[in-house]
C-alpha positions as CSV (number, residue, x, y, z in Angstrom):
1,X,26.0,27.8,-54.2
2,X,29.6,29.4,-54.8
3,X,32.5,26.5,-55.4
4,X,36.1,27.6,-54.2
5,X,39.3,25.8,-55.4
6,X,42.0,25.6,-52.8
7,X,45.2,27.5,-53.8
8,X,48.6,25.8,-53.6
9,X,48.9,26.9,-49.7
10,X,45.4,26.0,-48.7
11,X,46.3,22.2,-48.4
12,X,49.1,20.7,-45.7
13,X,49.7,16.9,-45.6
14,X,50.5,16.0,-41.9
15,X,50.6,12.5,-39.9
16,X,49.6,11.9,-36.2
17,X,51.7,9.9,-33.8
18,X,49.7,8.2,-31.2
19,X,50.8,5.6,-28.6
20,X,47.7,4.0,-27.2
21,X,48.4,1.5,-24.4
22,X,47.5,-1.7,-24.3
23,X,47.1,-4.6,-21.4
24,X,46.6,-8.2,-20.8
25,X,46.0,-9.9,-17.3
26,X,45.9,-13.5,-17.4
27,X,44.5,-15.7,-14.7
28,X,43.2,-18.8,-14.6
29,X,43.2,-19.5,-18.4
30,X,41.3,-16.6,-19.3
31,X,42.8,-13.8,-21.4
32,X,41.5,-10.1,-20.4
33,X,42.3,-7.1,-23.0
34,X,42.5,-4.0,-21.3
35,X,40.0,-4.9,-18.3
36,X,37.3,-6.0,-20.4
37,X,34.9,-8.7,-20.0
38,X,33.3,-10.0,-22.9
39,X,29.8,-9.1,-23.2
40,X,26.7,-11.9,-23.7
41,X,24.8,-12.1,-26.8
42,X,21.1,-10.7,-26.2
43,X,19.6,-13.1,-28.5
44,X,20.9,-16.1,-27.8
45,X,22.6,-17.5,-24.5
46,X,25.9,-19.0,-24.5
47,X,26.8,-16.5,-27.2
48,X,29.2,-13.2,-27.1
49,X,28.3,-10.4,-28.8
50,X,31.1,-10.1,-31.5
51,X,31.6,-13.7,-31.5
52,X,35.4,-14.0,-30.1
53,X,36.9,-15.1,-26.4
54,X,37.5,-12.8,-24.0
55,X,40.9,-11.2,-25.0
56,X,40.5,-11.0,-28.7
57,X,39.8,-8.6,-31.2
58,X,37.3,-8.7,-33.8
59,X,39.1,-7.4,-37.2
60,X,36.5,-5.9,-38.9
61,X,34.0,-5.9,-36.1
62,X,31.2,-7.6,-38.3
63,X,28.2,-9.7,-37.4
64,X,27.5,-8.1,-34.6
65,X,25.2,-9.5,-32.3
66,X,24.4,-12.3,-35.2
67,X,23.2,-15.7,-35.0
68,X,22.0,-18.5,-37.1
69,X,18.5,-19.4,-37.4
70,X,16.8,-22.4,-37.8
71,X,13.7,-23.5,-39.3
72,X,12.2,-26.8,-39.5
73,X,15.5,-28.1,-38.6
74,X,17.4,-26.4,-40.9
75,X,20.3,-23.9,-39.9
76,X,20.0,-20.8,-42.5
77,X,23.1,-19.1,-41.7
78,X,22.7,-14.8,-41.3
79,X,26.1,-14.4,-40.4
80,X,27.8,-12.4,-43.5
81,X,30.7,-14.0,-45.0
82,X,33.8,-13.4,-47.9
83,X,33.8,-15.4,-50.9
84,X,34.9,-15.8,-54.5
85,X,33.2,-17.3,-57.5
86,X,35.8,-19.2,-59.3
87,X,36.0,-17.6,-63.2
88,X,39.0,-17.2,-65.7
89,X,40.8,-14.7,-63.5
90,X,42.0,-17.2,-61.4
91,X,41.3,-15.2,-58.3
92,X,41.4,-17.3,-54.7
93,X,41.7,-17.0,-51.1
94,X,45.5,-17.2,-50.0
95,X,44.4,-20.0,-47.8
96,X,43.2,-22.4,-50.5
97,X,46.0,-24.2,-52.3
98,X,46.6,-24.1,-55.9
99,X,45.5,-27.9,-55.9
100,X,42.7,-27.7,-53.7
101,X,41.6,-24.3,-56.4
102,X,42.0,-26.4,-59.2
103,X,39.1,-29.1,-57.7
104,X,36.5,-26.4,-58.0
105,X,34.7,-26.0,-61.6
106,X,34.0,-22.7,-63.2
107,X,31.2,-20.7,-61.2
108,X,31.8,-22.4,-57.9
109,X,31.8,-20.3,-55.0
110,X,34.6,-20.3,-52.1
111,X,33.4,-19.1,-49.0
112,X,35.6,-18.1,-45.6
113,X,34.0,-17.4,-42.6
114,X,34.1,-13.9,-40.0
115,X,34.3,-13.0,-37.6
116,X,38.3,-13.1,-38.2
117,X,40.2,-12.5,-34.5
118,X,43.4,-11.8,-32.7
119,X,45.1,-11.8,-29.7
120,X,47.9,-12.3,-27.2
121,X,49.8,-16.1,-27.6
122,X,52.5,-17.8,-24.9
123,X,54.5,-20.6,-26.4
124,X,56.5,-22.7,-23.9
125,X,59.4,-24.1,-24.9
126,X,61.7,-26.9,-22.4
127,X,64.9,-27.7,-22.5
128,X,66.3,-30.9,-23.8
129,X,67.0,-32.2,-20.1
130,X,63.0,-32.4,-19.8
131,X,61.1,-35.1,-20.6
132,X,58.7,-33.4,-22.2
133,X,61.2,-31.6,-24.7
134,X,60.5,-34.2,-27.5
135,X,56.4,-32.6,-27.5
136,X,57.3,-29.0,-25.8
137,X,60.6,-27.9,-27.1
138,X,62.1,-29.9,-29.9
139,X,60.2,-27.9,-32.8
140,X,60.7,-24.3,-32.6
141,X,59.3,-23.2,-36.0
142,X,58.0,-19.6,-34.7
143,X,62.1,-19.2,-33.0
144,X,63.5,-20.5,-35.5
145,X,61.7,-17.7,-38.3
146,X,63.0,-15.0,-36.0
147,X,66.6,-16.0,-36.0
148,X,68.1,-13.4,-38.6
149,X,66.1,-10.9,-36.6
150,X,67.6,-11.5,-33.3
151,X,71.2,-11.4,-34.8
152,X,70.5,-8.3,-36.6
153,X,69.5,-6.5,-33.1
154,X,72.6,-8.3,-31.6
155,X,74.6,-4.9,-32.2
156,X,71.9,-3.3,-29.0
157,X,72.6,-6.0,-26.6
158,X,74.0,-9.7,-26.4
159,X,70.9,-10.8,-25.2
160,X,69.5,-10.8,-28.8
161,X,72.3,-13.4,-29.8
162,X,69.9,-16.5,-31.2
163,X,72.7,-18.8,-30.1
164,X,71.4,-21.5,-27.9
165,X,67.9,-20.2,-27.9
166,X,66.5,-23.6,-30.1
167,X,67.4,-25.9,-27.0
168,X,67.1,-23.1,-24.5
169,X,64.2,-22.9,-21.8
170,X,62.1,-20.4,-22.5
171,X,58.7,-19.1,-23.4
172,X,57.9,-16.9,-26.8
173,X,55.0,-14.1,-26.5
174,X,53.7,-13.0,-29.7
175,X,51.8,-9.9,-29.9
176,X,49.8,-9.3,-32.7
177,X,50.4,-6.3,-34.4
178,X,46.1,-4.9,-34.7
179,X,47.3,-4.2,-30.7
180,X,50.1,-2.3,-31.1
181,X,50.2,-0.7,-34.5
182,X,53.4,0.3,-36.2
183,X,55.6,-0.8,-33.4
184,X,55.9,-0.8,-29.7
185,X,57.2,2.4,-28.1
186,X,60.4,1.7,-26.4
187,X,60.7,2.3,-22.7
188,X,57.3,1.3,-22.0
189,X,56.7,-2.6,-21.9
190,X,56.3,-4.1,-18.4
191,X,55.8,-7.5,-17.4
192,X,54.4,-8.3,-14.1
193,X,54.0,-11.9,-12.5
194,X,51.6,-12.2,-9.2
195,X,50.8,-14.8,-6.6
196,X,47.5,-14.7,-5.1
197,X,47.4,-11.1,-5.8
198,X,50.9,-10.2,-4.3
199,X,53.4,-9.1,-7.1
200,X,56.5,-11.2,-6.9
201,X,58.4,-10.3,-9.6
202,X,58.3,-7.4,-12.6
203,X,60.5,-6.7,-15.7
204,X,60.7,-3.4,-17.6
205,X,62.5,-2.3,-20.6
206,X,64.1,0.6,-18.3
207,X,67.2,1.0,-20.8
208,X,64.8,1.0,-23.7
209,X,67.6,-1.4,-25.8
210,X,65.3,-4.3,-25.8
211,X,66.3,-5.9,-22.7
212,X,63.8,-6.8,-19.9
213,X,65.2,-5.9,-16.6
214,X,63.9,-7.0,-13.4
215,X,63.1,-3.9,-11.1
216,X,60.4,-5.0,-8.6
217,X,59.6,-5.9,-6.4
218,X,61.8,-3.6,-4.2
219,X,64.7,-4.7,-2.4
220,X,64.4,-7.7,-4.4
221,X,68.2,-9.5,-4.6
222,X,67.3,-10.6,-8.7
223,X,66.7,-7.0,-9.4
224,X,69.1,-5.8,-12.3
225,X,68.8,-9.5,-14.1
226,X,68.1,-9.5,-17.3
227,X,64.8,-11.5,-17.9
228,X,64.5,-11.8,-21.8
229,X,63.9,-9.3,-24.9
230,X,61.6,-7.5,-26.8
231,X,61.7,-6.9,-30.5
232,X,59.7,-3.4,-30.9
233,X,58.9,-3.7,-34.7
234,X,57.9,-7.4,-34.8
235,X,55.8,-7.7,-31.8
236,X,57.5,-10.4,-29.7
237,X,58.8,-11.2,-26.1
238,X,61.4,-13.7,-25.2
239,X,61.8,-14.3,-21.7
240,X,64.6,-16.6,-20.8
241,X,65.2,-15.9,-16.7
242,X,64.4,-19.3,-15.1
243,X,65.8,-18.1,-11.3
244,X,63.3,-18.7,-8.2
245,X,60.8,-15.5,-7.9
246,X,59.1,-16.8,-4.7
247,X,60.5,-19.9,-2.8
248,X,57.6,-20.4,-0.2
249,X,55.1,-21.0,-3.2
250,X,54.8,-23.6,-5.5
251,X,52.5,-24.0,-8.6
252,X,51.6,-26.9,-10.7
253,X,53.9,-25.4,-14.0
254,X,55.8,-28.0,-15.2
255,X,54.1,-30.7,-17.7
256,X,55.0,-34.3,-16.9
257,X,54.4,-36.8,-20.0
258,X,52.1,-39.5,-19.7
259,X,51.7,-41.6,-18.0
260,X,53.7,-40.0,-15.1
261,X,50.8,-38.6,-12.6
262,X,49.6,-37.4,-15.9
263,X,49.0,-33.6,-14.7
264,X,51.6,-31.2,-13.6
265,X,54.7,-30.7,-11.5
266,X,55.1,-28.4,-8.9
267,X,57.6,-25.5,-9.2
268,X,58.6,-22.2,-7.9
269,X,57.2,-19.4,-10.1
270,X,60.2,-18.4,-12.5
271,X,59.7,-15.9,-15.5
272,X,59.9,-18.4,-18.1
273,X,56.4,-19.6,-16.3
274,X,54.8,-16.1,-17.5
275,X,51.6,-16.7,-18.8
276,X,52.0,-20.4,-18.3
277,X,48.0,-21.5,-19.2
278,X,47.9,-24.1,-22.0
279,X,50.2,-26.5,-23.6
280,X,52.2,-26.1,-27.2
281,X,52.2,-29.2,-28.6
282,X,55.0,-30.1,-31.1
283,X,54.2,-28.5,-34.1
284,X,53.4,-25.1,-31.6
285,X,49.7,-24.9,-31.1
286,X,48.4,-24.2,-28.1
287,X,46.3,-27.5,-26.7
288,X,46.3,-29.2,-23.5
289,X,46.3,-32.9,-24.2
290,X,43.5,-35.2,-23.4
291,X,45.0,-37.2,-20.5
292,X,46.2,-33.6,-18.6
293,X,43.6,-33.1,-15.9
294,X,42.0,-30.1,-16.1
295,X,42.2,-30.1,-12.0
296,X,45.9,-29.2,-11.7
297,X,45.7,-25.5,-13.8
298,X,47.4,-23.1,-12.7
299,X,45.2,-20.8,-10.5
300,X,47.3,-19.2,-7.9
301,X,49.4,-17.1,-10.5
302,X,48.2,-14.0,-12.8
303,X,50.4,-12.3,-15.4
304,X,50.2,-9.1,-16.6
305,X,51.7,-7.3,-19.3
306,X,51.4,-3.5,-20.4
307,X,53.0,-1.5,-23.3
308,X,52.6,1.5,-25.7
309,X,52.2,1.3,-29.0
310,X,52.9,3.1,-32.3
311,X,50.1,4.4,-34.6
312,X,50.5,7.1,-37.4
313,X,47.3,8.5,-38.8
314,X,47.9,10.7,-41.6
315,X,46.0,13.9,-41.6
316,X,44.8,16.2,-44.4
317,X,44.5,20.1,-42.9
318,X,42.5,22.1,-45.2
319,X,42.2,26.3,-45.3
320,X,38.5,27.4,-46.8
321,X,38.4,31.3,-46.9
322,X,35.1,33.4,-47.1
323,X,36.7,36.8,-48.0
324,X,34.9,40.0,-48.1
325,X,31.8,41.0,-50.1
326,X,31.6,37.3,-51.0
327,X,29.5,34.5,-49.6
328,X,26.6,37.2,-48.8
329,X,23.7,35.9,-50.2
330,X,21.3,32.7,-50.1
331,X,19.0,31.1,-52.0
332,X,16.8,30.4,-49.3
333,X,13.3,31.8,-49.3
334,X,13.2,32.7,-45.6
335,X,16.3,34.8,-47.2
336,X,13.4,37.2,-48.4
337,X,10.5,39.4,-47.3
338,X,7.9,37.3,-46.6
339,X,4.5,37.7,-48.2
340,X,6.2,39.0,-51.7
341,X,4.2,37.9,-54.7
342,X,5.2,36.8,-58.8
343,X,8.3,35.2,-57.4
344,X,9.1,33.8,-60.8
345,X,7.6,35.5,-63.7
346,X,6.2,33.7,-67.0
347,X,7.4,35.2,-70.3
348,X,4.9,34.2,-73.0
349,X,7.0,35.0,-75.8
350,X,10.0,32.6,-74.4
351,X,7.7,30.0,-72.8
352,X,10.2,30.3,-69.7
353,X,9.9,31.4,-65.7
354,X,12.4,33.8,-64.7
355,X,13.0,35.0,-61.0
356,X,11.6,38.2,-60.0
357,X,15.0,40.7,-60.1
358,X,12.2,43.3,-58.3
359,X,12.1,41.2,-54.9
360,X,13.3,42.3,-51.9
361,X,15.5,40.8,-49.4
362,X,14.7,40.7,-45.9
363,X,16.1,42.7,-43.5
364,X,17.6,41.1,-40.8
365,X,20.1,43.4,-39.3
366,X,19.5,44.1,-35.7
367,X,18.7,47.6,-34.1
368,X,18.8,48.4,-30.5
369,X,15.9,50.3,-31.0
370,X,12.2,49.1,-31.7
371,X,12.2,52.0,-34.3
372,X,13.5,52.5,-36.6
373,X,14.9,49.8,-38.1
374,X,18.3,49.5,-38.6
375,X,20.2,50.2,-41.8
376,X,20.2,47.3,-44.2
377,X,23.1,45.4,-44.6
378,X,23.5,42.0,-46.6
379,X,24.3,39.0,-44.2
380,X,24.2,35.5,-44.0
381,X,25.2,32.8,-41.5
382,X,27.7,29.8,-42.1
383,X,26.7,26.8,-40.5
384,X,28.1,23.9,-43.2
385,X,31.2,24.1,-45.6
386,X,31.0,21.3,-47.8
387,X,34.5,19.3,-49.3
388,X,33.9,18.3,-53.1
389,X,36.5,16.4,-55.2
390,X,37.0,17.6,-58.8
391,X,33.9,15.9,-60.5
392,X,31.8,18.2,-57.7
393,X,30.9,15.3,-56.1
394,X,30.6,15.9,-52.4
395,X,33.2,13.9,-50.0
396,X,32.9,15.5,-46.5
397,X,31.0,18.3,-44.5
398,X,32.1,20.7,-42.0
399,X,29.5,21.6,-39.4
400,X,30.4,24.3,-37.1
401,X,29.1,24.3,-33.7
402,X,27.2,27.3,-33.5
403,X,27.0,29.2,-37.0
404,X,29.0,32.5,-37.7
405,X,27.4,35.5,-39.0
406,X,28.9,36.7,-42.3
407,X,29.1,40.5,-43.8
408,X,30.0,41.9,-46.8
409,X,33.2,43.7,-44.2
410,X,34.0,40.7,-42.3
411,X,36.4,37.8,-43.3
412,X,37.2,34.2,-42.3
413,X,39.3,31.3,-42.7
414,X,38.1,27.9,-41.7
415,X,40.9,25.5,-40.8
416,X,39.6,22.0,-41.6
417,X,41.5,18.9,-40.7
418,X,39.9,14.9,-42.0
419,X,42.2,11.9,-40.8
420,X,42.3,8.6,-42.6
């Protein structure tokens, strides 16, 4: 089998910019990830298939269909896992603390657990006229990281000003970036807010500065407002408009502390109710307390939101030649006239086998008559070309769809292209 080196304009280094899009309907507490529905477990009831809610992603996509098994009462655990065996290298998980590591003696193992998952987060923040601002508004700790990052967009609109925004009313949407990539692609982020199925309000990026402008519904007298922001390369959405959207409707948004009715209070929709399912408590994680009855959710209102994001896959786009007079013989045995004997001939005086240079090699060239037979000519067909690194070892194949016959007068070039 010949080995070709690629010459200095064989190779071109090349990256790919995709913008996949990406969507989330919420309704009645459930998160949905671009229309799908998460899929039962075959095994096992009460179980999903890759082991997260509906409207998450599985990061590596492991354990599969898993489960843990039990016998005689005792769970073994299938379900694969990371871990480390504590030695001199000091080496740990970034979520065990340095004092927590130290407990651990030499040849202990420190297990995690998969599958590891992501998704789409609202955090509701109220102002400090609420009563429930000293559990829902007073910490800020995710707002308050992203304050040098406003006021460094400030320069694209006013908007991004953090100003008041620690005692403002307002709800944060944070986007992990596994959905989006290396940023979302400006112009397309759209925000839609529905009422028993009738859209009453949406908010687009139109200006593609950052700014969440209400355009719909039309004729609408709040279209042109600005709603909130997005920040593209960090993955979040701010929404800060608190006007009406429908006043004929009211839903149970607002939290009321304990022991006032100890549910919700009714409200108009307004945008800084988008995606209003759950409760932030004060350190912002999202938990409804215990007393909040589970009767007054919100269930009239869905939210969507739809963007584009940023991926770049770089690409590797490789040239293989098979010039002419090369690349025209096999070492296959159909590759000769079948029925040939002393294939290999034994040398007494060497003690070694040696192929028979007397054999012929089939003909295989095609007449258009039944006789005679055409002319010989030397050919072979490509059907594989295979990708070594510089130890030979092979990395990658090439099949072609249908193989390409190869004579001693015809050339090719093979454009190959991997992405990684």
């Amino acid at each position: 089998m010949p080995y070709y080196k690629f010459g200095p304009n064989d190779i071109f280094h090349n990256r790919i910019e995709a913008h996949p899009s990406c969507e989330f309907l919420i309704h009645d507490r459930k998160l949905y990830y671009n229309g799908r529905m998460p899929e039962p477990a075959k095994q096992e009831s009460g179980r999903l298939v890759n082991h997260v809610p509906s409207g998450h992603l599985s990061l590596y996509e492991l354990n599969v269909d898993r489960r843990e098994s039990e016998h005689d009462g005792v769970i073994a655990p299938t379900m694969s896992y990371p871990f480390i065996t504590k030695d001199g290298s000091a080496t740990s998980f970034k979520t065990v603390s340095q004092t927590t590591f130290q407990s651990f003696g030499y040849g202990d193992v420190l297990t995690g657990s998969y599958p590891l998952s992501a998704s789409l987060s609202v955090e509701r923040y109220v102002d400090p006229t609420d009563e429930y601002y000293d559990v829902c508004g007073k910490n800020r700790p995710r707002l308050l990281a992203l304050k040098n990052t406003l006021n460094h967009y400030a320069t694209m609109s006013p908007h991004f000003l953090f100003g008041d925004k620690m005692t403002e009313d307002l709800s944060l949407i944070s986007i992990p970036s596994i959905f989006y990539g290396s940023s979302i692609e400006k112009g397309t982020v759209s925000l839609k807010y529905y009422i028993t199925g009738d859209l009453v309000g949406e908010l687009s990026d139109i200006n593609k500065n950052g700014e969440l402008v209400q355009v719909g519904p039309e004729g609408n007298e709040n279209n042109g407002k600005v709603a909130g922001i997005v920040l593209y390369n960090e993955g979040f959405v701010i929404i800060t408009g608190s006007w009406s959207l429908d006043d004929t409707t009211e839903e149970r948004y607002r939290y009321c502390p304990e022991p006032i009715n100890a549910g919700r209070e009714f409200d108009n929709p307004r945008w800084i109710y988008w995606g209003t399912q759950g409760f932030n408590d004060a350190d912002g994680n999202s938990a409804d307390p215990e007393w909040l009855d589970p009767t007054t959710n919100v269930i009239s209102s869905s939210f969507y939101l739809s963007f584009n994001g940023t991926s770049y896959i770089p690409t590797l786009t490789m040239l293989a030649h098979a010039k002419k007079g090369e690349l025209n013989h096999s070492n296959n045995p159909t590759y000769l006239t079948f029925g040939q004997k002393n294939a290999r001939l034994y040398s007494e005086e060497t003690k070694t086998y040696s192929e028979n240079d007397k054999l012929e090699i089939a003909n295989t060239t095609q007449s258009p008559y039944p006789d005679p037979e055409a002319i010989f000519e030397k050919q072979t067909w490509i059907s594989k070309i295979g990708i070594y690194d510089k130890d030979k070892n092979l990395i990658a194949i090439a099949k072609l769809a249908s193989p390409i016959r190869k004579t001693e007068e015809r050339e090719f070039t093979f454009k190959l292209k991997m992405d990684f």
